[in-house]
N, C-alpha and C positions, 0 to 999 in steps of 0.2 A: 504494500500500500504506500502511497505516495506521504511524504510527510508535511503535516499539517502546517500550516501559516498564521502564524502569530497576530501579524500584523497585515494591510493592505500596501503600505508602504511606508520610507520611513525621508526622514530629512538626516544629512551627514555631513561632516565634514573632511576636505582631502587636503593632505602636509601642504601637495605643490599649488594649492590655489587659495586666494581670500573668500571666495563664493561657498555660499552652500550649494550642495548636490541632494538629490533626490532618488530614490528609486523604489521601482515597481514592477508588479508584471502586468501586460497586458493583457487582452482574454482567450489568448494562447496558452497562455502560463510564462507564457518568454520574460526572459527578465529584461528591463529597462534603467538604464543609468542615464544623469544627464546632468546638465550643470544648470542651476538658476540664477545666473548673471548678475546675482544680490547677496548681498551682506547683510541682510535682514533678513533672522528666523523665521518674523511672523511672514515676511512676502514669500519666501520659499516654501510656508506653510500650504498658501492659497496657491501656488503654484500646483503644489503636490494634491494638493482638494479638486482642481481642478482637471487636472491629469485623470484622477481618479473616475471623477462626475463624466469625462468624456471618454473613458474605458468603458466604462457600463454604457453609455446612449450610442455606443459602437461607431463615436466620431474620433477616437484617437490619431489614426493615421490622418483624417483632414486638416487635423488642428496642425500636426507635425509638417507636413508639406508647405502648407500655408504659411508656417512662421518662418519655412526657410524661402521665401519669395518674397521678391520686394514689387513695390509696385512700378515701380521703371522696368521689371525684369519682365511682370507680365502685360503692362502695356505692350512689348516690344512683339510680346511672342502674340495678341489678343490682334495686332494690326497684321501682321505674317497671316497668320489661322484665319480667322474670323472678319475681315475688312477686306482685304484686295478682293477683286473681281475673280472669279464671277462668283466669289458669297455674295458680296455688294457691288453698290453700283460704284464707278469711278468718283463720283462727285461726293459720294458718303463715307468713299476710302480718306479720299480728301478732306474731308471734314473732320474722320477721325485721328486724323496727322496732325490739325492743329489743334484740338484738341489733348493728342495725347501729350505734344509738347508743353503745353502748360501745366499737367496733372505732373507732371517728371517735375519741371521746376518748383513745382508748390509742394509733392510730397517728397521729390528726392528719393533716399535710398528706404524709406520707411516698409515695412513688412506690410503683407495683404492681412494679418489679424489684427495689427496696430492701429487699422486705421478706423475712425468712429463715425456714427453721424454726426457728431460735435464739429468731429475737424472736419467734415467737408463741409458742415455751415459755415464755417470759418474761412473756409477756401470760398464759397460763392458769395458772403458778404467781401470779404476782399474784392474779388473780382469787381462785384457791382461798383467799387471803388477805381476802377482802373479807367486811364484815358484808350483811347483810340491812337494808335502811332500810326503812318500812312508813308510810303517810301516814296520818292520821288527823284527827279533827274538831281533837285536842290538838296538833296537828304531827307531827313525824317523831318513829317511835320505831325503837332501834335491837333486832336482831332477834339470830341466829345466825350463823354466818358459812355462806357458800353452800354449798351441795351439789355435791356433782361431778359431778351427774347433769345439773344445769346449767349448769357451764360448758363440761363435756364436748358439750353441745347447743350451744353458742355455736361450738365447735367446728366442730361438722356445720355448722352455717352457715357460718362464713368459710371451707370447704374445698368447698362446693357455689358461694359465691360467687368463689372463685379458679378451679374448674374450667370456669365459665360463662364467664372471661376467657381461657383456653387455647385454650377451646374457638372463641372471637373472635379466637384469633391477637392476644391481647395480654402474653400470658406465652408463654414457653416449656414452662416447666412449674410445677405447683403444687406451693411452700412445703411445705404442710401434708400433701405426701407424708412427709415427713422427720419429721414430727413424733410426739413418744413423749410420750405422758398423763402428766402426772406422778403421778397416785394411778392407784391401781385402783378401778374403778368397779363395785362391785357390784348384780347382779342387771338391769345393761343388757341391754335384747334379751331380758327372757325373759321371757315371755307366761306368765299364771298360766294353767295348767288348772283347770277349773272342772267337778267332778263333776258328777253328775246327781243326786244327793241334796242338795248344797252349790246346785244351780239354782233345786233346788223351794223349797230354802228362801228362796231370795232370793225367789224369785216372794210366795211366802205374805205375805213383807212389805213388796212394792213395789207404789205406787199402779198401777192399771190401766193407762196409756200405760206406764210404766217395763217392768210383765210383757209387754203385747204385745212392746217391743222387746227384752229379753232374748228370748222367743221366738223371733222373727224372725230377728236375727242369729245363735241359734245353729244354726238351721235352714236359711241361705244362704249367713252369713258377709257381710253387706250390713256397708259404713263406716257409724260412726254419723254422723258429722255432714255428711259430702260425699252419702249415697246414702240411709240411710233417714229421717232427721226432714224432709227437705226434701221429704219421695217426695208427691206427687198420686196423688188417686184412681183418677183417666185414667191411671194407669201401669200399675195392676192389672187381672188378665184372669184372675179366679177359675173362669172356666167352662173357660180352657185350664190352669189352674195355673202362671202363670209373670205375671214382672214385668217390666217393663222399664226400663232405666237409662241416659236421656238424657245425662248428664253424670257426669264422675265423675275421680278423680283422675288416672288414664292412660289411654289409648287403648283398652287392650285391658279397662278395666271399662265401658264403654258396652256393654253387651251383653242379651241377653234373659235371665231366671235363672230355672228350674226350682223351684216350690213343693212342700216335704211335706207331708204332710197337719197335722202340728201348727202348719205356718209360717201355711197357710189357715186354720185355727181361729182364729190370733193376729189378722191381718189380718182376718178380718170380725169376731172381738170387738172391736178398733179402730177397723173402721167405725161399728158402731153407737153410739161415745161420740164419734165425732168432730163430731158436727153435720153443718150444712148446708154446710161450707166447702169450697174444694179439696184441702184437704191432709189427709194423713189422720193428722199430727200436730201439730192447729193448737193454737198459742201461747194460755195464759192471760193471757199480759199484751196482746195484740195481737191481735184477729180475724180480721182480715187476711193475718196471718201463721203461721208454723209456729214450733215448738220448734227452740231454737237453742243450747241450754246445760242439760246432764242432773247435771251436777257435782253441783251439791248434793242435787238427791233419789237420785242415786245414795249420794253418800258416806252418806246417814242411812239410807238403806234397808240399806245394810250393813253398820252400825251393830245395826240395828234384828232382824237377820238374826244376829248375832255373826256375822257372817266378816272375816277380816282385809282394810283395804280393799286391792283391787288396781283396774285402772285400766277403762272398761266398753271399751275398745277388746278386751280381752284375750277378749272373748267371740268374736270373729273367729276368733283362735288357735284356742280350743275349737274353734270348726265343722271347723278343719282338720284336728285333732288327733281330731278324732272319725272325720273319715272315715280318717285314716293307719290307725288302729287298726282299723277296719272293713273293712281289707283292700283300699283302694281305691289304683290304681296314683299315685304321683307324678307320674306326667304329668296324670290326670286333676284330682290335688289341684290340680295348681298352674295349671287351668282352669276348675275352678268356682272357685277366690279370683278369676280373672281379672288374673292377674301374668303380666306380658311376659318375667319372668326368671325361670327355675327353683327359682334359689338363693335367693330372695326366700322359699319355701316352708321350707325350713330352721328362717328365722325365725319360721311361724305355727307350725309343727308340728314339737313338744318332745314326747316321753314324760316325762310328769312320774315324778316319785318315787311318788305314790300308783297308778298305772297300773300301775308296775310291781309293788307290790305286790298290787295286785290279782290280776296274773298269777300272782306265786308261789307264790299261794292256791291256786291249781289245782293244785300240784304232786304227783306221789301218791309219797307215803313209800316204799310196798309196793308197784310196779310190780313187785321180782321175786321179789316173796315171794306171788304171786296163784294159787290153787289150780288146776290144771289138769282142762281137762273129763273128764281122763278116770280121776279118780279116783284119779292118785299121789301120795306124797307132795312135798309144797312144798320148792319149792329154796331153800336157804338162802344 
């Protein structure tokens, strides 16, 4: 028979070090040695209590991993894995490059258990404190101080980047559960609706490629920059009405999608300016290539337009937002966007404030003041 264990583990001291050491066994029975990088009994106590507490909940090994990684080590390996193409898109690798750069300079070499929701409130109130630097031919100039709408995205990243480490069994859990925004952020998440009188006019003064693609997306709800400037002509099948989408940002957007007749109008007035190429919105600067950035002739086209600028993703929202209102089931909405999560459908489709006024146009004053067929007088 095996011999019996006195204790669950003990706290010790070694000639060659000033630290107390610890030891235990794991739920192997294996023994475990290790040094508690303190000269205080009572912390190497809590050390050892806590070793202990994550022996039993059979998170040992997470804790162990976790505290030998810093977070500059797994930002490094989270951008390699998990951000280049094709996980993500080019533009969200990008986003997460400067973002990671800033999470290195604020936490440095600090461990993936070390870090709190304390200190990341600490990091985005900082932030909201920082100016805007802008490079120029003349050097740096200094700008406005950030937007919250940007470090609140800095956010979204280092709590997609911690959930990616949970999810590796190297946290327990994520930090940036705990975490409360320190401003409020107006107007996050909310997709402009975009009338049908406010479309035409952008149309009337967007270059031809720009009108095709407001067409097209508000007619499929197609991503602009993952699904339709990248789309080949080989993808289009006018004589069945429908497109198909090789690659796309999740699983369930790889699918075939059903054309209106205005999306097919869009689509062959965009064949015949596209030339001889494959793509059916190939690049001015590149012939070889397609359009890869709408930013600017968006922003002057609605300029150009008087509408206030909002963002051209938001034409997605509109496709959803058109068919909500068209009486179409939620299940279905949230099948033609091609979203794996329901709740995801929330976000595209808002009844805006003009919709609803639109509705309360129809309201009739005199519902029960309306003469009766049969010739009595009107009830009052």
């Amino acid at each position: 028979m095996p011999r019996s264990r006195k204790y669950d583990g003990v706290v010790y001291r070694r000639k060659e070090t000033p630290f107390w050491w610890i030891r235990y066994r794991d739920r192997s029975g294996a023994r475990r040695r290790e040094s508690t990088f303190t000269q205080d009994w009572q912390e190497a106590q809590r050390l050892l209590r806590e070793r202990l507490q994550a022996r039993d909940s059979n998170a040992l090994d997470v804790i162990r991993k976790g505290e030998k990684l810093s977070l500059e080590q797994w930002a490094d390996f989270f951008l390699e894995n998990y951000s280049k193409p094709p996980v993500r898109a080019e533009k969200t690798h990008q986003v997460n490059l400067r973002v990671a750069k800033h999470l290195k300079n604020a936490f440095a070499s600090r461990k993936l258990v070390d870090i709190t929701a304390d200190d990341i409130e600490i990091y985005l109130s900082d932030r909201l404190r920082k100016t805007v630097r802008v490079r120029t031919a003349l050097g740096y100039r200094q700008m406005g101080v950030l937007k919250p709408t940007t470090v609140h995205q800095e956010l979204r990243v280092l709590r997609r980047m911690l959930n990616v480490a949970v999810r590796k069994k190297l946290l327990q859990a994520n930090p940036c559960w705990g975490v409360e925004f320190p401003v409020a952020v107006r107007g996050l998440f909310r997709p402009h609706y975009v009338t049908w009188s406010e479309q035409r006019r952008i149309e009337s003064h967007a270059p031809g490629h720009l009108r095709s693609i407001v067409q097209i997306i508000t007619e499929t709800g197609l991503r602009v920059y993952k699904e339709l400037t990248p789309m080949r002509k080989d993808q289009v099948d006018l004589v069945n009405a429908t497109i198909w989408i090789p690659d796309s940002k999740t699983p369930n957007g790889i699918a075939e999608i059903p054309l209106t007749p205005l999306a097919i109008e869009a689509i062959k007035s965009q064949i015949l300016v596209s030339g001889t190429g494959p793509y059916l919105f190939p690049s001015d600067k590149n012939p070889s290539g397609h359009q890869k950035n709408l930013k600017t002739a968006w922003r002057k086209t609605l300029k150009r337009a008087g509408v206030p600028y909002f963002r051209i993703y938001d034409l997605r929202s509109t496709y959803a937002t058109r068919l909500s209102a068209g009486g179409v089931a939620d299940e279905w909405v949230t099948q033609l966007l091609r979203q794996g999560d329901a709740k995801v459908f929330k976000k595209y489709s808002q009844m805006k404030l003009q919709m609803k006024r639109e509705t309360l146009e129809k309201m009739n004053r005199q519902a029960n003041e309306m003469p009766l067929e049969s010739g009595t007088a009107t009830i009052q």
